[in-house]
C-alpha positions, 0 to 999 in steps of 0.5 A: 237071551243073547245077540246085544249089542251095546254100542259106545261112540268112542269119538264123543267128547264132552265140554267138560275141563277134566277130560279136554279132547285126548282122550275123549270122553267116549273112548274113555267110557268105551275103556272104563266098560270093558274093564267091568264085566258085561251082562250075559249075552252081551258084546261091547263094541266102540264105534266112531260115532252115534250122531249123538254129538249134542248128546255126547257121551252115547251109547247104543243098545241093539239086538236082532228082533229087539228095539234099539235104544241110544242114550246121551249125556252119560257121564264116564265118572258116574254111569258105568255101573248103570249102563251095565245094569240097563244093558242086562235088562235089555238083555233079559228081554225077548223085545228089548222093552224093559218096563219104564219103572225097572230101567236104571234113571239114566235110562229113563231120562236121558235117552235119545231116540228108540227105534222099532226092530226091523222087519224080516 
């Protein structure tokens, strides 16, 4: 499959000392994923925000025909590697539905909102 989009809210910030407001810890999450090499089929993309503000850091994974997920709390240190591997999942799919057992743990537990593919 291909046409994914993952989403990355470059604005997010994070009430974490390390990563203060410059840079945020969105935009460095967003520089930290285009450094590794994405799934087939799928496109990085940095927007200014997800309104995911409480939920911050967020990413988005879209696709035409698919279910769009947002996921929140994600963390630029530790979830890298993860995100790619939900997102290749995602990927693999015809619907975006990717069995609740087989999504990495991020996935599983931190996500925001799922929302049902728009009708032609």
């Amino acid at each position: 499959m291909s046409g994914v989009t993952l989403y990355v809210c470059t604005t997010c910030s994070r009430s974490n000392p390390r990563y203060g407001d410059s840079p945020r810890a969105g935009k460095i999450l967003h520089e930290r994923l285009s450094e590794e090499q994405l799934p087939e089929g799928v496109a990085l993309v940095g927007v200014e925000c997800l309104s995911a503000c409480s939920r911050s850091c967020s990413v988005a994974l879209t696709a035409p025909g698919r279910w769009t997920y947002v996921y929140g709390d994600l963390d630029p240190d530790i979830h890298v590697a993860a995100i790619l591997d939900g997102a290749a999942r995602y990927s693999a799919t015809d619907d975006g539905l990717v069995p609740w057992r087989e999504r990495p743990e991020i996935f599983r537990k931190q996500s925001v909102a799922r929302i049902p593919p728009q009708e032609s």
